[in-house]
Structures are given as structure tokens and as C-alpha cells.
FIVOMAR-25037 format. One record per residue (C-alpha): residue number from 1; residue in one letter; x, y, z. Coordinates in Angstrom, 3 decimals, always signed. Layout:
<recs>
REC	NUM	A	X	Y	Z
...
</recs>
This chain:
<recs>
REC	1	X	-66.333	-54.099	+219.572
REC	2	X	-66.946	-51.758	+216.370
REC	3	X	-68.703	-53.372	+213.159
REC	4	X	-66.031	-54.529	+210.429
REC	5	X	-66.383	-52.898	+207.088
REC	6	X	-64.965	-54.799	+204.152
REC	7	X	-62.356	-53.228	+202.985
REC	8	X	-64.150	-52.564	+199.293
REC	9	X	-66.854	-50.924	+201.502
REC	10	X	-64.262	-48.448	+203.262
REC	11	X	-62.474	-47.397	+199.671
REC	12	X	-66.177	-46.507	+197.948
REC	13	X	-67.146	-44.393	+201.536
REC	14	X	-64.062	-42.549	+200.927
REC	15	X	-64.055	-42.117	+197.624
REC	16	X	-67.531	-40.658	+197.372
REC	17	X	-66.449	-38.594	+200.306
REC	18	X	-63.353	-36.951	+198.325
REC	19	X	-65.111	-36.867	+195.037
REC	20	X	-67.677	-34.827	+196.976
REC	21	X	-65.764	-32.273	+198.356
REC	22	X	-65.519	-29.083	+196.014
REC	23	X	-62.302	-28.500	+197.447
REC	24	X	-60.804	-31.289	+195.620
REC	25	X	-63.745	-31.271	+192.086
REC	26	X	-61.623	-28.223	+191.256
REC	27	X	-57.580	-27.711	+191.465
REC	28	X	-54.640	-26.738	+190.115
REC	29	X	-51.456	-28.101	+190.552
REC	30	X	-47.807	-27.772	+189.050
REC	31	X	-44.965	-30.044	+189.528
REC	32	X	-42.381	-32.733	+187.291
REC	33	X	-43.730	-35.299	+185.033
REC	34	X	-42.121	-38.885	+185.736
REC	35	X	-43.323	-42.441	+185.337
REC	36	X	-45.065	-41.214	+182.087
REC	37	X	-46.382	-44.034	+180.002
REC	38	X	-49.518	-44.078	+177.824
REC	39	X	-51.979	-47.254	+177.410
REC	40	X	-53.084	-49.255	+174.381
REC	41	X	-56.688	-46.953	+174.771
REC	42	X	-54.652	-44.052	+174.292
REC	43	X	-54.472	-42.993	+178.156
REC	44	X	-51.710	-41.494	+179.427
REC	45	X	-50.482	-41.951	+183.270
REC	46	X	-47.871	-40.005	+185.031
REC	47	X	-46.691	-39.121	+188.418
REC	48	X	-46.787	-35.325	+189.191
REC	49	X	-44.223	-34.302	+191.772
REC	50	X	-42.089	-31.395	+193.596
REC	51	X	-39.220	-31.981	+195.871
REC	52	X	-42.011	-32.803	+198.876
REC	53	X	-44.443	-35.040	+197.128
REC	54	X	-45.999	-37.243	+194.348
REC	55	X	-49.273	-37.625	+192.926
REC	56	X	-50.791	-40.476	+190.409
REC	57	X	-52.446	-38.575	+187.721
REC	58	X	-54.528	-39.745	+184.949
REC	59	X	-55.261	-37.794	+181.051
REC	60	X	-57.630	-39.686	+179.357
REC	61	X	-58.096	-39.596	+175.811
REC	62	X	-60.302	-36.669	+174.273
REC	63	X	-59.161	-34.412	+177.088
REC	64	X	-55.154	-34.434	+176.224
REC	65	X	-56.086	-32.085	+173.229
REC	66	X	-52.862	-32.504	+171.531
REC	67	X	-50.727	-31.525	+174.027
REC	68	X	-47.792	-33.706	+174.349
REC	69	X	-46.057	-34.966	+177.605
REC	70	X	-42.664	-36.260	+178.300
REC	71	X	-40.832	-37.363	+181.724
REC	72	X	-38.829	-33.943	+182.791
REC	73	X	-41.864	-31.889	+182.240
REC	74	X	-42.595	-29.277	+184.279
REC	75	X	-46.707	-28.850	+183.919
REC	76	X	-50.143	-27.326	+184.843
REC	77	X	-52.588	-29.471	+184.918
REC	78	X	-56.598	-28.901	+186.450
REC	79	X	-58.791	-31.662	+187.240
REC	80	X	-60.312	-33.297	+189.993
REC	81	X	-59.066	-35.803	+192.949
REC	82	X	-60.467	-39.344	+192.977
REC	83	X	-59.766	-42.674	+194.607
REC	84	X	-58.999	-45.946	+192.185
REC	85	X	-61.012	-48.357	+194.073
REC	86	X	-59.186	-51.507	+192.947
REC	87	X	-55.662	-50.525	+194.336
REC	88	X	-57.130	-47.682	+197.073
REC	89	X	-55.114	-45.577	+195.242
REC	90	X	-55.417	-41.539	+195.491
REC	91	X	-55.092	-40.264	+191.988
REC	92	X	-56.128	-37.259	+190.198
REC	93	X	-58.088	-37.243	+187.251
REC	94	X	-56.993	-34.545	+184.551
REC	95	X	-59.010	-32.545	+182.080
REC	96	X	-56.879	-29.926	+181.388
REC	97	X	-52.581	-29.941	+180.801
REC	98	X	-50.094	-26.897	+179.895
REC	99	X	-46.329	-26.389	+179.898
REC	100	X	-45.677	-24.173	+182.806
REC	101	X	-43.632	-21.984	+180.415
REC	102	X	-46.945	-20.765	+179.793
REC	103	X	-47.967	-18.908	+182.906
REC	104	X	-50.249	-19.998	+185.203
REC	105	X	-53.335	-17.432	+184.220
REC	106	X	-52.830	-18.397	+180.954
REC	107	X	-53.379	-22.201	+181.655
REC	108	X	-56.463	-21.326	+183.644
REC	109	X	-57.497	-18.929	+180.835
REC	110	X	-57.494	-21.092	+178.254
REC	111	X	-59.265	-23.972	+180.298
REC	112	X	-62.210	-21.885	+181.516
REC	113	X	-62.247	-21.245	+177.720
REC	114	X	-62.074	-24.683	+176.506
REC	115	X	-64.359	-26.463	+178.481
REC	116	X	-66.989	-23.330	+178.360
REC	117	X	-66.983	-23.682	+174.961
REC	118	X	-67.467	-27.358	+175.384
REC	119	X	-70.614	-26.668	+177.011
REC	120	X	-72.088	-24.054	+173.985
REC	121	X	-71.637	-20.526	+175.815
REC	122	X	-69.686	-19.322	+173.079
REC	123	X	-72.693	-20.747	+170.099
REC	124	X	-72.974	-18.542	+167.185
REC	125	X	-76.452	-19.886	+166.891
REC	126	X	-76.930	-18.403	+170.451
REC	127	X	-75.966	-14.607	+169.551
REC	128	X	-78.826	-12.494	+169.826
REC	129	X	-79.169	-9.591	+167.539
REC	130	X	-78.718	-5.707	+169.384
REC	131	X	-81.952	-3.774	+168.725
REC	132	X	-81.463	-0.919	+166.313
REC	133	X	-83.102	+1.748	+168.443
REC	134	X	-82.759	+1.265	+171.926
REC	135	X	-84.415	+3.302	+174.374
REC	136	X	-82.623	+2.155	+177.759
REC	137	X	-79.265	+1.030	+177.897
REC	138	X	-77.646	-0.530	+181.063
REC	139	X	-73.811	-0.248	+182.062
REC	140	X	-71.982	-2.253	+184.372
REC	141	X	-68.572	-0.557	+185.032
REC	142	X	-66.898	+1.184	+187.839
REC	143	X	-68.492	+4.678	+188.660
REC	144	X	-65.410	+5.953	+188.790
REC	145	X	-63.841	+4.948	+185.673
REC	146	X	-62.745	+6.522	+182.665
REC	147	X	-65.341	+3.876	+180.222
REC	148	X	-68.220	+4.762	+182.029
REC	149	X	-67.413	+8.548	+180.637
REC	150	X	-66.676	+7.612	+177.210
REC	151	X	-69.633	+5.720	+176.817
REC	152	X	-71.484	+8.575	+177.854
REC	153	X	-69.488	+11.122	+175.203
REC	154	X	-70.524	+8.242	+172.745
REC	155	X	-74.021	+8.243	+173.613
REC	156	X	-73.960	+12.244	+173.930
REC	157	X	-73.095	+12.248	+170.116
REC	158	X	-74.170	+9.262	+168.695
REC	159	X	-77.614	+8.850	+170.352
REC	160	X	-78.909	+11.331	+172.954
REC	161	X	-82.593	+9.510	+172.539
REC	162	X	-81.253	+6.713	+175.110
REC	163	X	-81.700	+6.431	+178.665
REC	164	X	-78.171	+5.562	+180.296
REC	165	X	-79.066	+3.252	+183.640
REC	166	X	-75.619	+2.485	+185.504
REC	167	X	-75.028	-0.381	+187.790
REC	168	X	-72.066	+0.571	+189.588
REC	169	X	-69.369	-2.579	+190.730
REC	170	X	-65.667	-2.694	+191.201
REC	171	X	-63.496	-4.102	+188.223
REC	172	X	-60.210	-5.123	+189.596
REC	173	X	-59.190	-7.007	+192.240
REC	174	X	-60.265	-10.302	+194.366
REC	175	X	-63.211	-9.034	+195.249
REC	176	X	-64.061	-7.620	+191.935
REC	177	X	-65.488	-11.237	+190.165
REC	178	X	-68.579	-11.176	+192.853
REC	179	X	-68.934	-7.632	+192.494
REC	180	X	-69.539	-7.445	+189.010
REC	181	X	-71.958	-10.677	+188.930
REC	182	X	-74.402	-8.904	+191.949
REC	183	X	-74.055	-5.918	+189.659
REC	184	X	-75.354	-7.814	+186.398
REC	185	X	-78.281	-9.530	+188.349
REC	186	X	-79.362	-6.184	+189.699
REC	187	X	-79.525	-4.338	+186.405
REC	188	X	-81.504	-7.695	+185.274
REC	189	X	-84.439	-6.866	+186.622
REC	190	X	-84.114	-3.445	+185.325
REC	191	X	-87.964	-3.095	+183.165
REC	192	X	-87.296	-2.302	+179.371
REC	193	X	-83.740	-2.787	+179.188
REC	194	X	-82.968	-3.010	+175.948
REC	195	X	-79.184	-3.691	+175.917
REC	196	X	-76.632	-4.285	+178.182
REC	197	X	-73.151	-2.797	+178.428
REC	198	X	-70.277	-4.399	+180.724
REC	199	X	-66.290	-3.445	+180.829
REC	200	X	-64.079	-1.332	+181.969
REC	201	X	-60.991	+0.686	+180.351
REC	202	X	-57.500	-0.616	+179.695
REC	203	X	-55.053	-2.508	+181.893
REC	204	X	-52.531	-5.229	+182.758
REC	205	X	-53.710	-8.806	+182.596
REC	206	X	-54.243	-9.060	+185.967
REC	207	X	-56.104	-5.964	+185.983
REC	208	X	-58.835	-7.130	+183.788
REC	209	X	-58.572	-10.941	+185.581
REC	210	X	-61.730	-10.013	+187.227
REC	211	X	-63.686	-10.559	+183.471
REC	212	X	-61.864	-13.937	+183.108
REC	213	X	-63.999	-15.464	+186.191
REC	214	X	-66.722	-18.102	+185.405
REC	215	X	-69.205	-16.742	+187.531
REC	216	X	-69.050	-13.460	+185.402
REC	217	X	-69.260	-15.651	+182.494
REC	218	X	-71.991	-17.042	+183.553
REC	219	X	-73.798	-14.287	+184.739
REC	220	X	-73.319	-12.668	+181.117
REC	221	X	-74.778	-15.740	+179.447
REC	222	X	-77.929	-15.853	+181.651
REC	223	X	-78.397	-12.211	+180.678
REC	224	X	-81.991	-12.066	+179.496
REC	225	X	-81.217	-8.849	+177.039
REC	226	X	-78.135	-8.506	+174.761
REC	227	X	-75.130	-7.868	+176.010
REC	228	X	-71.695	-6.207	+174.653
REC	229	X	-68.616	-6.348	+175.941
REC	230	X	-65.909	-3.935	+175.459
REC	231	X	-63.148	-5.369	+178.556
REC	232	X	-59.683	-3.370	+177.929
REC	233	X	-58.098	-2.307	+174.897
REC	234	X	-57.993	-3.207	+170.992
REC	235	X	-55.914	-6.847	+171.714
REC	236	X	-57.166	-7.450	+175.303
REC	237	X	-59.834	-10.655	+174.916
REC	238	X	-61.421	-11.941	+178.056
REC	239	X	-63.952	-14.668	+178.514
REC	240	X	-66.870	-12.582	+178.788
REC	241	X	-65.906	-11.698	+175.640
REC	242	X	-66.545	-14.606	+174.281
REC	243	X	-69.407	-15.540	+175.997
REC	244	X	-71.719	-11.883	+174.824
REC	245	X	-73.570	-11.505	+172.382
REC	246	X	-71.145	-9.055	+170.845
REC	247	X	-68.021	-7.878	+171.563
REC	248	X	-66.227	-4.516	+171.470
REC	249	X	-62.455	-3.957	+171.988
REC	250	X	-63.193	-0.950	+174.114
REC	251	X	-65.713	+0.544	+175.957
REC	252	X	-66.251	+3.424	+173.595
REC	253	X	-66.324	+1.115	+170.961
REC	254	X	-69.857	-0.876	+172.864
REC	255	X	-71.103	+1.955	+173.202
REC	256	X	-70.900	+2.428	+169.571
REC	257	X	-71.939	-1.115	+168.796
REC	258	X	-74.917	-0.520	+171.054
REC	259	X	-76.603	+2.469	+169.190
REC	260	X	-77.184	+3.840	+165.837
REC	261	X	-75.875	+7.277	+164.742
REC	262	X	-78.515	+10.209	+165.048
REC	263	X	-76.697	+12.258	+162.046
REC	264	X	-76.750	+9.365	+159.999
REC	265	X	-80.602	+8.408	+160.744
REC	266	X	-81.324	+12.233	+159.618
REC	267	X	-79.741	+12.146	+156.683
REC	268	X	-81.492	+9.051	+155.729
REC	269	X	-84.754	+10.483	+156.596
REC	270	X	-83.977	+13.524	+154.271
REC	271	X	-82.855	+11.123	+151.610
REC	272	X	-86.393	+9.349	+151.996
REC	273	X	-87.900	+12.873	+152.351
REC	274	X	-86.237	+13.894	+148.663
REC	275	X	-86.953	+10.456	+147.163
REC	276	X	-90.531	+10.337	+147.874
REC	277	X	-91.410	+14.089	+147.083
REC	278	X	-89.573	+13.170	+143.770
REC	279	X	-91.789	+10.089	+143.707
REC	280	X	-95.080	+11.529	+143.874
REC	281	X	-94.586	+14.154	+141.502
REC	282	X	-93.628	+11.751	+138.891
REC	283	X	-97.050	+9.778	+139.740
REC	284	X	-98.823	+12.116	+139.578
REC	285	X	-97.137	+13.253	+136.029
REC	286	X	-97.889	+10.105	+134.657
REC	287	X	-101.595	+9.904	+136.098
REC	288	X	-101.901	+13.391	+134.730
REC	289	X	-100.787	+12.876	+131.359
REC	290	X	-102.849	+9.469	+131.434
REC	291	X	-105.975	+11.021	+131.534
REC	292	X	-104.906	+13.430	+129.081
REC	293	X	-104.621	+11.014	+126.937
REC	294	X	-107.924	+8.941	+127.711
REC	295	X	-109.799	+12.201	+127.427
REC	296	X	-108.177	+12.622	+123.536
REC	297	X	-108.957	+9.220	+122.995
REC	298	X	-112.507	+10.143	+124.455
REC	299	X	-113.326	+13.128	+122.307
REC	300	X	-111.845	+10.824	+119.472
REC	301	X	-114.028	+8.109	+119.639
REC	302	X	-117.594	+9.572	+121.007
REC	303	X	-120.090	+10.689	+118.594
REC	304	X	-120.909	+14.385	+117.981
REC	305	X	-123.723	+15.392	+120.563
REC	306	X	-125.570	+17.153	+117.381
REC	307	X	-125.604	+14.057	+115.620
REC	308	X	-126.688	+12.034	+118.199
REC	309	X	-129.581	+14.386	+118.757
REC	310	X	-130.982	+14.827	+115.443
REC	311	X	-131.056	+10.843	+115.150
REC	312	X	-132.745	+10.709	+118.524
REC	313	X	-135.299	+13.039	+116.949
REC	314	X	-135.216	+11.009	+113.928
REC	315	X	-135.671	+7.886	+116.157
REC	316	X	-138.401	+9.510	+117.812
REC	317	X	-141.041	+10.266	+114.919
REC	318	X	-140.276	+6.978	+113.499
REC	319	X	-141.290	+5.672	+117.152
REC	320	X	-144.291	+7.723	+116.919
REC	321	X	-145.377	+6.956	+113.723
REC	322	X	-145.131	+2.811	+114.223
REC	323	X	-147.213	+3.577	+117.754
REC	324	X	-149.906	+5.530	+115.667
REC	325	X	-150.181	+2.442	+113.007
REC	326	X	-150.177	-0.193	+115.661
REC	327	X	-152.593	+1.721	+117.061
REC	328	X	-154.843	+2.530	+114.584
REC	329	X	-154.504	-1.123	+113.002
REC	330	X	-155.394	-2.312	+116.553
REC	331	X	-158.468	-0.124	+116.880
REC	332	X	-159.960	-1.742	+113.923
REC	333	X	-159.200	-4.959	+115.222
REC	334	X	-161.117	-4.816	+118.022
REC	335	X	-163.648	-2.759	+116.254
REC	336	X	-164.143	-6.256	+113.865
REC	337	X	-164.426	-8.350	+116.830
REC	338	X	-166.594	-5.991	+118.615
REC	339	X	-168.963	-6.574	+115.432
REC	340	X	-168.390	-10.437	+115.388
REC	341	X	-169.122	-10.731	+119.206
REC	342	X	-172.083	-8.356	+118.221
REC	343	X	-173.421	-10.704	+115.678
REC	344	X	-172.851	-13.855	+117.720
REC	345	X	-174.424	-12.501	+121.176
REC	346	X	-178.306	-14.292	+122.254
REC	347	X	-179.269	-11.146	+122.746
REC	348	X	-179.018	-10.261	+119.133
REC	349	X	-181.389	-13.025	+118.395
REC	350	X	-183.540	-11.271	+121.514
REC	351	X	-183.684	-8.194	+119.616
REC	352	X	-184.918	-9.745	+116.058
REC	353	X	-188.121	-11.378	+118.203
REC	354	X	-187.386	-14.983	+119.368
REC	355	X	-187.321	-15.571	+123.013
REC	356	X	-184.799	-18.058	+125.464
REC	357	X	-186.441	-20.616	+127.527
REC	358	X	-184.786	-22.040	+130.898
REC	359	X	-186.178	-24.224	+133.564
REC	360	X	-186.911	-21.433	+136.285
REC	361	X	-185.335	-23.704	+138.833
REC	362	X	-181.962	-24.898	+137.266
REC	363	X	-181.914	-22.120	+134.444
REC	364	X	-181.257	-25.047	+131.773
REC	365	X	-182.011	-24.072	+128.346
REC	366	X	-184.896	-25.418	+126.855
REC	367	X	-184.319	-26.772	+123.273
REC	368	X	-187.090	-29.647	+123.019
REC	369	X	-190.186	-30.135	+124.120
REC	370	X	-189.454	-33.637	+125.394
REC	371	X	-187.674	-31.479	+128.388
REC	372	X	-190.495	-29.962	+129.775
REC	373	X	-193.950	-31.858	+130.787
REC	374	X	-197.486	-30.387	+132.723
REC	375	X	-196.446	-28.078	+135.964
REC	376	X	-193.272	-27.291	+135.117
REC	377	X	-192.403	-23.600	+135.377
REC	378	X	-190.288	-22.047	+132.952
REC	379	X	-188.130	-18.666	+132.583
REC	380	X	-188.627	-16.989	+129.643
REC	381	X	-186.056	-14.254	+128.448
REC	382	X	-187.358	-11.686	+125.438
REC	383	X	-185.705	-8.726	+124.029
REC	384	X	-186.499	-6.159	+127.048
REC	385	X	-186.361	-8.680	+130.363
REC	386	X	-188.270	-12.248	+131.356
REC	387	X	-190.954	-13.559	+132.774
REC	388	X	-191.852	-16.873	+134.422
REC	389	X	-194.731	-19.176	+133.369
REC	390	X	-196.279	-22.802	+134.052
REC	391	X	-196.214	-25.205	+131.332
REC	392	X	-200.060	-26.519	+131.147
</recs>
């Protein structure tokens, strides 16, 4: 006998199990409102059916967007299938409602736009500037196509400088989407790309289609280098419009957006050329006539060389003549001290006949004859040398 599962048990298994499936995470359906009615939390309940079926769907509030429902309705609606576990009831949980009048590529237009906007591709703050000179500039377009030749006329003009690296996809059709998102993540890891170009020339809506597919979104915001778009003609707008960095209503008009103009760069340069010639030439005017004008004020204000060398001559003999005094007044100076030292010296006293007596032994000067006694030897000094003797 098999294992009983509570019921509760069963209705979470198979929930999970249809919440899980990306089969049912991501529909579209179309059929009659009835059995609208809208809850005290602002949640609105219907029944969506066609002449085979009916389905419980739920809009809760902040996802309705202002769009208003009534029983009769015929609708689009996107969203997601889901099991209400306290009735087992299959329901479908909406995120996204339209009037059918509106078409059904419109609906799913404008709710790839809405909720990848919720999620910030779109972010000003995220633009990233285009570099004013690139030097290699990728394409993504058909090979085949008219806008892969205009943007080369463009560059041809505009900027020849550029290297032009194509990544070749198809632009139309079902298989188109994948196409153009290998095509993107090839020319990725393309070294020292500086820009990226992706579009394609004019069509119907289903045409361009293929640049209203998330994936291509996607791919276009994970871009690591700036990227333009120019999808179509002057009114077409696609998501991956939105979603680049900038956005060009044609393909001519990217490749525009994506370089500067060599005539105009010249121009400037011979502008700059002009205005700095005329530049220096005034500086050099005004540092001209500036030292004119310090060398007048120069010859203004410095003495006459004449002058100043007859009073350095002047200066001179008076120099000379204060050196000859101070000399002369030193000389007898030291003359007068000569004479002093002269008349002070012992050896003047030598020469007038007196004598100097020192102990021989410590050459101590003798001045009483309490200092010497028997045996002693003495040193005596006269006016032409000494001699010893012995004190008896």
C-alpha cells in the first residue's frame, strides 16, 4: 500500500513543481474579463476566459499601473502560473495588463520595457560617455545590409583614422534575437574596442522585432564598451534603444554619434595654430618693450661711470693717506715701547755693571743673603754670560 500524503503536503509539491517550470514563470494570454471584483488591499481578481476555458487571475496592487479593468474586457495580460494553496486552486499571478485593442507586440513591448526599467537598465546614471577619438569601432549589423554601408560612407568622411571591425549576424526574423546576442559577445572580446555600433536600416515593426528581445537587451547592457544604437528609422524606438548608452535614429546617424568630424578637428587646430602664433608675438612685444623700459629706467638711475671713477680715485688716496698715518703713528708706537721694554729689561741693569744671582740648581733669584748658607753653589749672570761659584 503507497504512503498517504496530507493533502497540504500534495498542493505545496505541486505548486513548487508549476512555479518551477519556465514554461509557466513566463506567458501570455488573451481572453474576457468576468467575475472582476477588487479587495479592500486594493487587489483586483478576475476570471480570464475564451469560449473553451477559464482561468483565476490575480493583479496585485503596484503592478496594475493604472490600467483599469471592467467585466466584458477583452485583455493581455503576462505573468506567471501558481497554485493558491488554501483552496488548491490554479491561478495566475499578473504583472503586466493591456486592452487587446492594443496589439499583442505592443503589450509585450511595453512590458519588457516596464519591468526592464524596473530593474535600472535604462539609468541615466548608468550612461557611459563615447570617447572623442576612437581608434576601433565595432558594428553589429547584417553584412549584407544597406547600414553597414552608410556607416562606412560616414566613417569614410567623417573619420577615416578609425578601424571599422564588423561582426556579422542576421537582423530579422526568429532566429535573428540569438543571432545578434552571439554576435555582440564575439565582438566583446574584441582588444581595444573603443565603441560599439549595433542596428540595422529601416523596416516594419516586425522587421526590427528582433531588437525588442530581452536577451539582446541584455547582451547590450553587459557590453563592457559604449554602445549606440541606431535600430530603423527617425520614429522607430526599440528596447535596445533604451537600454545603450546612446541612441541614434539611424544607422548613419551612430555612426555619426560615434566619431568626431576630421574637417572640423582641422579647422580647430588651425584656429589654435593662428591664436597661439598671435599669442607669442604679443609676449614677446610686451617682454620686449619691458626691458626697454627697465634699461631707460637703468641708464636713468645709475651713476655716470666717469664719476664713479674719479671718486674711486678720490677714495683711493684718501685710503692711502689714512694707511700711511696709521702707519707711521704705529711705527712710533712701537718704537716707544721698544724703548720702555729697553729700559725695563735685567739685562740693561747687566750692561751698567751689577750682576743676577740664582741658585745653580733651581735658578731662584737670590735677593738676601739669608737664602744662601756655606756650600751652596750659585749661578751668577753678568753683562757678557755667567758663571757658577760655591758660597764659602
Amino acid at each position: 500500500m503507497n504512503d498517504l500524503i496530507p493533502v497540504g503536503v500534495l498542493v505545496r509539491v505541486i505548486r513548487e513543481w508549476v512555479e518551477a517550470s519556465e514554461a509557466l514563470s513566463n506567458v501570455w494570454a488573451v481572453g474576457e474579463v468576468s467575475n472582476y471584483s477588487r479587495s479592500s488591499a486594493g487587489h483586483q481578481y478576475f476570471t480570464l476566459r475564451d469560449d473553451r476555458a477559464g482561468l483565476r487571475m490575480v493583479l496585485f496592487r503596484g503592478d496594475d499601473r493604472g490600467v483599469e479593468i471592467n467585466n466584458g474586457d477583452r485583455i493581455f495580460v503576462h505573468g506567471r502560473v501558481s497554485i493558491y494553496e488554501p483552496r488548491g486552486e490554479l491561478q495566475f499571478i499578473c504583472d503586466f495588463v493591456r486592452p487587446e485593442g492594443v496589439g499583442i507586440m505592443a503589450a509585450q513591448f511595453e512590458e519588457l520595457r516596464e519591468r526592464l526599467e524596473k530593474e535600472g537598465l535604462f539609468d541615466i546614471g548608468r550612461k557611459r560617455p563615447l570617447p572623442p577619438y576612437p581608434r576601433k569601432i565595432g558594428v553589429v549589423t547584417s553584412p549584407t545590409g544597406a547600414a553597414l554601408q552608410d556607416i562606412r560612407n560616414v566613417l569614410t568622411h567623417r573619420w577615416p583614422l578609425a578601424e571599422l571591425v564588423l561582426a556579422p549576424t542576421i537582423v530579422q526574423g526568429d532566429q535573428a534575437p540569438a543571432s545578434i546576442v552571439k554576435a555582440i559577445e564575439a565582438i566583446g572580446r574584441e582588444p581595444d574596442l573603443d565603441v560599439l555600433i549595433v542596428g540595422r536600416g529601416g523596416g516594419s515593426a516586425e522587421d526590427l522585432a528582433a531588437f525588442n528581445d530581452e536577451a539582446v537587451a541584455r547582451a547590450v547592457f553587459a557590453f563592457p564598451t559604449p554602445v549606440i544604437s541606431g535600430v530603423g528609422h527617425d520614429t522607430d524606438v526599440s528596447i535596445a534603444d533604451y537600454v545603450a548608452d546612446v541612441h541614434a535614429p539611424t544607422p548613419s546617424a551612430a555612426a555619426e554619434r560615434a566619431t568626431p568630424n576630421l574637417r572640423d578637428i582641422l579647422v580647430n587646430i588651425g584656429r589654435c595654430e593662428r591664436a597661439m602664433t598671435l599669442g607669442t608675438r604679443r609676449v614677446v612685444r610686451e617682454w620686449r618693450e619691458d626691458v626697454d623700459a627697465r634699461m631707460t629706467h637703468m641708464r636713468r638711475h645709475l651713476p655716470d661711470p666717469r664719476h664713479l671713477a674719479e671718486d674711486t680715485e678720490r677714495m683711493v688716496r684718501t685710503m692711502r693717506q689714512a694707511l700711511k698715518t696709521k702707519v707711521e703713528r704705529n711705527a712710533t708706537g712701537v718704537e716707544n715701547m721698544e724703548n720702555r721694554l729697553r729700559a725695563l729689561s735685567p739685562f740693561a741693569t747687566l750692561d751698567r755693571g751689577y750682576a743676577i744671582v740664582q741658585e745653580a740648581e733651581r735658578r731662584k733669584v737670590v735677593q738676601s743673603t739669608k737664602q744662601v748658607k756655606a756650600g751652596m753653589r750659585l749661578m751668577v749672570a753678568v753683562k757678557d754670560g755667567a758663571f757658577t761659584t760655591e758660597v764659602s
